[in-house]
SEMAR-668725 format. One record per residue: residue in three letters; x, y, z of N, C-alpha, C, CB in turn. Coordinates in nm, 2 decimals, always signed. Glycine has a CB too. Example, Ala and Ser with C-alpha at 12.3 -4.5 7.8 and 13.67 -1.06 7.14 Angstrom:
REM residues 2
{residuo->Ala, n.X->+1.32, n.Y->-0.57, n.Z->+0.78, ca.X->+1.23, ca.Y->-0.45, ca.Z->+0.78, c.X->+1.32, c.Y->-0.33, c.Z->+0.78, cb.X->+1.13, cb.Y->-0.45, cb.Z->+0.90}
{residuo->Ser, n.X->+1.28, n.Y->-0.22, n.Z->+0.71, ca.X->+1.37, ca.Y->-0.11, ca.Z->+0.71, c.X->+1.29, c.Y->+0.00, c.Z->+0.79, cb.X->+1.41, cb.Y->-0.06, cb.Z->+0.57}
END
This chain:
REM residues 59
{residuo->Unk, n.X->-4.09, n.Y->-1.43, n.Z->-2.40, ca.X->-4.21, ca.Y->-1.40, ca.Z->-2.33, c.X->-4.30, c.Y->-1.53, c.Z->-2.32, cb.X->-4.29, cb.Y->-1.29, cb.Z->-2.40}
{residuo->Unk, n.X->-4.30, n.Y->-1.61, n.Z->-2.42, ca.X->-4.38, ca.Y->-1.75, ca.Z->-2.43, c.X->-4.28, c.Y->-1.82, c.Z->-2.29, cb.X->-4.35, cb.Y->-1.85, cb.Z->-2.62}
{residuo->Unk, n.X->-4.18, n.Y->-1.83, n.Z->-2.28, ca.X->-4.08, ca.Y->-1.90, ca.Z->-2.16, c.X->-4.19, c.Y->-1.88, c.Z->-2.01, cb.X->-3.89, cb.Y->-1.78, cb.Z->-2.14}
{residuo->Unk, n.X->-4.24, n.Y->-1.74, n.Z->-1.97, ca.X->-4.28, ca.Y->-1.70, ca.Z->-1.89, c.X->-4.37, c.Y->-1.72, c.Z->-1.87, cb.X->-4.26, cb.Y->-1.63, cb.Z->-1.87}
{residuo->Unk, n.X->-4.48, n.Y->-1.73, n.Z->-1.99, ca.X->-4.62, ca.Y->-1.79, ca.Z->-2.00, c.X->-4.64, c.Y->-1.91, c.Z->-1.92, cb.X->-4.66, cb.Y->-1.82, cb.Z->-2.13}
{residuo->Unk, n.X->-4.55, n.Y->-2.04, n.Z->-2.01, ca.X->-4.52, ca.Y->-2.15, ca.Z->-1.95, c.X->-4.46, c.Y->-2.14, c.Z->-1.79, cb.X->-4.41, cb.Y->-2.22, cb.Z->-2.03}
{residuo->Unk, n.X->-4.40, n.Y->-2.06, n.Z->-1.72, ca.X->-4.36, ca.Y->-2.11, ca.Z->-1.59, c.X->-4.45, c.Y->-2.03, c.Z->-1.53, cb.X->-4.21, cb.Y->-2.11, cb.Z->-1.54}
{residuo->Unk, n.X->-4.58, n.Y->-1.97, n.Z->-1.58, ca.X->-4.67, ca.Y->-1.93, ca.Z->-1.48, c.X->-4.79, c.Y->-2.03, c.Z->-1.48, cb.X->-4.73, cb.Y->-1.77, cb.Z->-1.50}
{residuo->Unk, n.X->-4.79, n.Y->-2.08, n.Z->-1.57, ca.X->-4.87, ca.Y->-2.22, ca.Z->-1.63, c.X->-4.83, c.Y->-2.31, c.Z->-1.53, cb.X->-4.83, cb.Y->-2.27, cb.Z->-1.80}
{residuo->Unk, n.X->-4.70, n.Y->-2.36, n.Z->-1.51, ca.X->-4.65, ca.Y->-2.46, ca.Z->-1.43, c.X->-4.72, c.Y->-2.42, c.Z->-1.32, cb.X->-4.49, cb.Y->-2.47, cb.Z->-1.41}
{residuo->Unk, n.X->-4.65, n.Y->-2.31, n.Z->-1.27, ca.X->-4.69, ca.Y->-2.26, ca.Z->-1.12, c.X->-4.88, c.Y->-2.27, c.Z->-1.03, cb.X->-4.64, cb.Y->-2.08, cb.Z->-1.13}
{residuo->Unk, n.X->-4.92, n.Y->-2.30, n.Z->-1.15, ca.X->-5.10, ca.Y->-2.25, ca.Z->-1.13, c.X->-5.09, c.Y->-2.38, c.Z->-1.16, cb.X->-5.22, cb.Y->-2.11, cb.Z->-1.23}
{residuo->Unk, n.X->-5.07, n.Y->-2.46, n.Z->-1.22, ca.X->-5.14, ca.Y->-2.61, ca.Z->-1.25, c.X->-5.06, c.Y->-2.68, c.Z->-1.12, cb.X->-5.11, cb.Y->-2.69, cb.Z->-1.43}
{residuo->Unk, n.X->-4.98, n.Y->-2.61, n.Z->-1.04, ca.X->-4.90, ca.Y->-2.71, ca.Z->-0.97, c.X->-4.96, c.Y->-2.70, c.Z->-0.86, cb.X->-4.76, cb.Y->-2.71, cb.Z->-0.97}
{residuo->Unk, n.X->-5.07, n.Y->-2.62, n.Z->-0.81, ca.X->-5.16, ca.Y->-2.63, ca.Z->-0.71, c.X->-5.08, c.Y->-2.58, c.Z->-0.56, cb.X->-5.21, cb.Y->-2.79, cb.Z->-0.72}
{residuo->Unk, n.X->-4.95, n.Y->-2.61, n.Z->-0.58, ca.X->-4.92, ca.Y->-2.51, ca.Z->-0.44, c.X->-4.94, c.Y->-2.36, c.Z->-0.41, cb.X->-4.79, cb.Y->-2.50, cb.Z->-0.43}
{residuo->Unk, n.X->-4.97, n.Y->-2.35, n.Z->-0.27, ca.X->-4.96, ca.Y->-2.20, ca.Z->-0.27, c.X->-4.81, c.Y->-2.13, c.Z->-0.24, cb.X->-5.05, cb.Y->-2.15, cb.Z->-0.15}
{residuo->Unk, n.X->-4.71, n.Y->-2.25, n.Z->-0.16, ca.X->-4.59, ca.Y->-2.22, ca.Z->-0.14, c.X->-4.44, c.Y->-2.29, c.Z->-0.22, cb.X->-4.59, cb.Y->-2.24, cb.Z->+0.00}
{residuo->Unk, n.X->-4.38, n.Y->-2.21, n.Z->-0.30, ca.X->-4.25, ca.Y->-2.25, ca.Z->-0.37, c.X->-4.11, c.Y->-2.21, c.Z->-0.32, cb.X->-4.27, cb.Y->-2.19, cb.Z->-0.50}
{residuo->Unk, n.X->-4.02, n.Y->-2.32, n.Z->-0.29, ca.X->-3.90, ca.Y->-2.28, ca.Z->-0.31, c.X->-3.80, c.Y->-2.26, c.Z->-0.39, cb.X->-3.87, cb.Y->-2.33, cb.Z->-0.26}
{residuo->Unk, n.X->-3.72, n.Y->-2.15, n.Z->-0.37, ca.X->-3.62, ca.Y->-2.14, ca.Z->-0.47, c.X->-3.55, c.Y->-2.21, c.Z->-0.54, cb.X->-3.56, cb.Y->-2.08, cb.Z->-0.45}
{residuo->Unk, n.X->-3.52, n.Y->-2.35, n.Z->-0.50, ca.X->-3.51, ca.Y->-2.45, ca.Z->-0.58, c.X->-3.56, c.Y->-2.52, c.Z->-0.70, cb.X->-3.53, cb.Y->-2.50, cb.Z->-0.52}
{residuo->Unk, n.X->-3.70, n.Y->-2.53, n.Z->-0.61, ca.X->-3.80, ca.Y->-2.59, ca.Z->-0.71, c.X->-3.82, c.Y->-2.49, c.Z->-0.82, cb.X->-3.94, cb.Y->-2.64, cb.Z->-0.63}
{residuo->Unk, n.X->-3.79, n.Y->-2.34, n.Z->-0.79, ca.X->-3.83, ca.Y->-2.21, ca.Z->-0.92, c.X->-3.72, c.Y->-2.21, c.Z->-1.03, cb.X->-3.83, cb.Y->-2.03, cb.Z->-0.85}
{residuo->Unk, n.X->-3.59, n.Y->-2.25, n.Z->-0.95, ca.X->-3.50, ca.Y->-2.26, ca.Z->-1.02, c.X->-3.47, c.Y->-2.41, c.Z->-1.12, cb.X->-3.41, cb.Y->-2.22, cb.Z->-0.92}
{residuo->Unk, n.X->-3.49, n.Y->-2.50, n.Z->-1.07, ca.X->-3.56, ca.Y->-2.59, ca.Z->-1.17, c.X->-3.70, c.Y->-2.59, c.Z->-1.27, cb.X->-3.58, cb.Y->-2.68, cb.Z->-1.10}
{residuo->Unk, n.X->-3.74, n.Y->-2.48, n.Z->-1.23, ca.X->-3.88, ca.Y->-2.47, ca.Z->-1.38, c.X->-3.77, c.Y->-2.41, c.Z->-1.47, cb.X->-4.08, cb.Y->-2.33, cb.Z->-1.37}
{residuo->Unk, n.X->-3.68, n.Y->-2.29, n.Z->-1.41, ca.X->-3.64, ca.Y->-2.20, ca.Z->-1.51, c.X->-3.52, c.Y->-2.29, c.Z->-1.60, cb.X->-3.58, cb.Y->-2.05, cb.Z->-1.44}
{residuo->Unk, n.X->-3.46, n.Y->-2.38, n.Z->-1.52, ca.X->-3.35, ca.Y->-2.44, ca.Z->-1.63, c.X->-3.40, c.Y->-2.52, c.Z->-1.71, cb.X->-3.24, cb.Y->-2.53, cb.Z->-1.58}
{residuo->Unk, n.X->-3.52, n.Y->-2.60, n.Z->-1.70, ca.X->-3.60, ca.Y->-2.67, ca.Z->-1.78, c.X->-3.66, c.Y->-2.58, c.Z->-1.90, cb.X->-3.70, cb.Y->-2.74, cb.Z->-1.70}
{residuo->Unk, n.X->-3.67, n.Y->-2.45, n.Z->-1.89, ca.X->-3.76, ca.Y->-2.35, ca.Z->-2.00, c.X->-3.63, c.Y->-2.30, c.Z->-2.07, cb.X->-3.87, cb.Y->-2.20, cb.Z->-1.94}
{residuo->Unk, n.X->-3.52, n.Y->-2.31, n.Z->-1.98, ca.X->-3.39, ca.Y->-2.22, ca.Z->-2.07, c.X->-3.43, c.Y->-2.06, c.Z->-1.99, cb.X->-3.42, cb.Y->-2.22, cb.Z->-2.31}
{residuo->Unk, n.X->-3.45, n.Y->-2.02, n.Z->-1.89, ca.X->-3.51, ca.Y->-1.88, ca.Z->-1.88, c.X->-3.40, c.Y->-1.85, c.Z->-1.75, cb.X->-3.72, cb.Y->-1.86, cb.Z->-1.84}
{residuo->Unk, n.X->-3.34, n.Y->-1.73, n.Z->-1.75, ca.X->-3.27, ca.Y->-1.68, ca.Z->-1.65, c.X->-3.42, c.Y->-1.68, c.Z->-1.53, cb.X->-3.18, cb.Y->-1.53, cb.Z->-1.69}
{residuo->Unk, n.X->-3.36, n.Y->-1.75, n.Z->-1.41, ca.X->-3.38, ca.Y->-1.73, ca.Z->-1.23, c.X->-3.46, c.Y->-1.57, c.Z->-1.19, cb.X->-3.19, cb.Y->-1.74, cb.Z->-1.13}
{residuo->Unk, n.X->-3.29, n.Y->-1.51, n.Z->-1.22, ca.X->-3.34, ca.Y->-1.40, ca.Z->-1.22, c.X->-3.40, c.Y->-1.29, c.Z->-1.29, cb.X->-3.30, cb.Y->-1.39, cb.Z->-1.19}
{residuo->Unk, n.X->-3.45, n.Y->-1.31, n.Z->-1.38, ca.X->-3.54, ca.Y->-1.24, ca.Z->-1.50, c.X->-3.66, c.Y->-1.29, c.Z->-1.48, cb.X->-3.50, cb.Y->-1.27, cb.Z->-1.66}
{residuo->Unk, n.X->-3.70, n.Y->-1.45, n.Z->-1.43, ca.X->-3.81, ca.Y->-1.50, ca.Z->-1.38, c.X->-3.89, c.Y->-1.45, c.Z->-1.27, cb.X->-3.79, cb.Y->-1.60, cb.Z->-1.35}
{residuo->Unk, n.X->-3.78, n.Y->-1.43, n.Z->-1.18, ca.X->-3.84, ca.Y->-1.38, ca.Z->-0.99, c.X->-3.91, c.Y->-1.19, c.Z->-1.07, cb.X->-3.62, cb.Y->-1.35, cb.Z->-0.79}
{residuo->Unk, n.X->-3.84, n.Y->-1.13, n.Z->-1.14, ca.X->-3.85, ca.Y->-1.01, ca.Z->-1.18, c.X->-3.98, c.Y->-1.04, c.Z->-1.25, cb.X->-3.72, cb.Y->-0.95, cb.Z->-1.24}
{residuo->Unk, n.X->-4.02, n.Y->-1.06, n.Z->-1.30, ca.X->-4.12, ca.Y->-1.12, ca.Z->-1.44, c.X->-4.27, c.Y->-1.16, c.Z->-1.31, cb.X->-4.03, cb.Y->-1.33, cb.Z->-1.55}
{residuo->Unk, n.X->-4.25, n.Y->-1.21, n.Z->-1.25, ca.X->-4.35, ca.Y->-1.35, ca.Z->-1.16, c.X->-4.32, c.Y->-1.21, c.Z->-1.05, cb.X->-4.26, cb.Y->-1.58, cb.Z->-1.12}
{residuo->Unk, n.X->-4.31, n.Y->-1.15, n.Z->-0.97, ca.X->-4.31, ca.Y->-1.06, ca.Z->-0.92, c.X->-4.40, c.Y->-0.92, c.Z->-0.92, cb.X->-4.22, cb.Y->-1.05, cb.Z->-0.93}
{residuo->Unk, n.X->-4.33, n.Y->-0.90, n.Z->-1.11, ca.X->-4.40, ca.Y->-0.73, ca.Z->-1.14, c.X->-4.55, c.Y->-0.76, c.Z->-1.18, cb.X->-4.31, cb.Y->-0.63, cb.Z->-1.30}
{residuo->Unk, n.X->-4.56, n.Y->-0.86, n.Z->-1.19, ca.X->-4.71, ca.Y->-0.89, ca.Z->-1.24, c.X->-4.83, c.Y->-0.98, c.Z->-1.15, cb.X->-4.70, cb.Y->-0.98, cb.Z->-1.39}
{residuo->Unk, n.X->-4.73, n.Y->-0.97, n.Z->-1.00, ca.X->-4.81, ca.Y->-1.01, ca.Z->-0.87, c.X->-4.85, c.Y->-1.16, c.Z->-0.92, cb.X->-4.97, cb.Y->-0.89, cb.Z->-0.82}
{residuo->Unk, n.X->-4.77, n.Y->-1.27, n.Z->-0.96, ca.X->-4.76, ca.Y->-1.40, ca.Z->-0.96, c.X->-4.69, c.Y->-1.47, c.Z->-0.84, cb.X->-4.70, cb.Y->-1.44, cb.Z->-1.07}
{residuo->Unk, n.X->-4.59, n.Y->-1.38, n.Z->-0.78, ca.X->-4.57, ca.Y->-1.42, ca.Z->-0.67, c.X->-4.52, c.Y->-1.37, c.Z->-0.59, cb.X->-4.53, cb.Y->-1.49, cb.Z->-0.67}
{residuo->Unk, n.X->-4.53, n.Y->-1.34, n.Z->-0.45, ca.X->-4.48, ca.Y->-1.30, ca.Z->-0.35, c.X->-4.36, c.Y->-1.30, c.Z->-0.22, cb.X->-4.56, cb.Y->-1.31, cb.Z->-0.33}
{residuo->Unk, n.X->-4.29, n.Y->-1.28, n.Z->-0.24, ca.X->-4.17, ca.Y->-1.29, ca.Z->-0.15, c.X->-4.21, c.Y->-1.32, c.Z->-0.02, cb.X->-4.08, cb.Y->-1.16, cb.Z->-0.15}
{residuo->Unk, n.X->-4.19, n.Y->-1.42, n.Z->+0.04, ca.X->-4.18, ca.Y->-1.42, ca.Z->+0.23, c.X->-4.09, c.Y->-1.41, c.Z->+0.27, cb.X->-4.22, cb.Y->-1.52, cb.Z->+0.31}
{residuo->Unk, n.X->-4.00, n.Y->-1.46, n.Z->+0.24, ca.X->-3.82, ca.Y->-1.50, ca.Z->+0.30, c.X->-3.78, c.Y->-1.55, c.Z->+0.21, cb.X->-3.79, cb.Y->-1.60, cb.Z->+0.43}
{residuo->Unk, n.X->-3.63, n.Y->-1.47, n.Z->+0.24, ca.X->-3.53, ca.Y->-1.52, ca.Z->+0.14, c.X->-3.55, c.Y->-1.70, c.Z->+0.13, cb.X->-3.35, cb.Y->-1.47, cb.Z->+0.19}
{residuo->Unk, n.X->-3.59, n.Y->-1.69, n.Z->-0.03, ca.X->-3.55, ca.Y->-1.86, ca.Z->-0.08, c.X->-3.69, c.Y->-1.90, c.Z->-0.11, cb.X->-3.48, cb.Y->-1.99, cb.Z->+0.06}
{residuo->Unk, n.X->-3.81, n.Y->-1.81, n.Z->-0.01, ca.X->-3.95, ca.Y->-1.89, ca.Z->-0.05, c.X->-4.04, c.Y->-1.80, c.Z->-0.11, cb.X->-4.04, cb.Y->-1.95, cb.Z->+0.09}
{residuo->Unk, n.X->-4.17, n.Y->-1.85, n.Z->-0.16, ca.X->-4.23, ca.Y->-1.75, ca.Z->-0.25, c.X->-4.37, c.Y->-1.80, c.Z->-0.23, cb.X->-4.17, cb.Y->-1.74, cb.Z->-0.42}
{residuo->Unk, n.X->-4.46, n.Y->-1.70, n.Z->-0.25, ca.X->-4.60, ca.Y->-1.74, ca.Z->-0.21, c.X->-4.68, c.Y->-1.71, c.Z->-0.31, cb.X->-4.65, cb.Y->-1.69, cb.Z->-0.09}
{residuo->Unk, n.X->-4.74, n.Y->-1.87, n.Z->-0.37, ca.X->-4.83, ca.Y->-1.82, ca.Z->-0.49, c.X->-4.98, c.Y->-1.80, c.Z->-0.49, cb.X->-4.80, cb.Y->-1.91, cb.Z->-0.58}
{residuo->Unk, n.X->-5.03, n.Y->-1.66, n.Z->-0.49, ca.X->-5.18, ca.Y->-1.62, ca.Z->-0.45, c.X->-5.27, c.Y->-1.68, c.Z->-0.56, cb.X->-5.20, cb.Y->-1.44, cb.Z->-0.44}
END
C-alpha cells in the first residue's frame, strides 16, 4: 500500500495533467508495483482517468 502512496505522490508533484502509459509504467518498475494493480488502484480512488487506450488524465 506504501508502493501506491508513492506513485500518487510522484503523479501530483509531477504537475502534469496528462500521463502516458509509458511514463506510468516506468513509476511502477521503479516502486517494484505491478502496472496493472496500479491503473486498478489510481482508478478506484479517481487518481486517474482513462481517455484512450495508453493515456490517462490526472484531475
Amino acid at each position: 500500500m506504501m508502493s501506491f502512496s508513492l506513485l500518487v505522490r510522484k503523479l501530483l508533484l509531477d504537475n502534469k495533467r496528462y500521463i502516458s502509459k509509458e511514463t506510468l509504467k516506468e513509476y511502477c518498475k521503479k516502486l517494484g508495483i505491478s502496472y496493472i494493480n496500479a491503473i486498478k488502484y489510481l482508478s478506484k480512488y479517481k487518481y486517474i482517468k482513462r481517455i484512450v487506450r495508453g493515456f490517462f488524465y490526472v484531475p
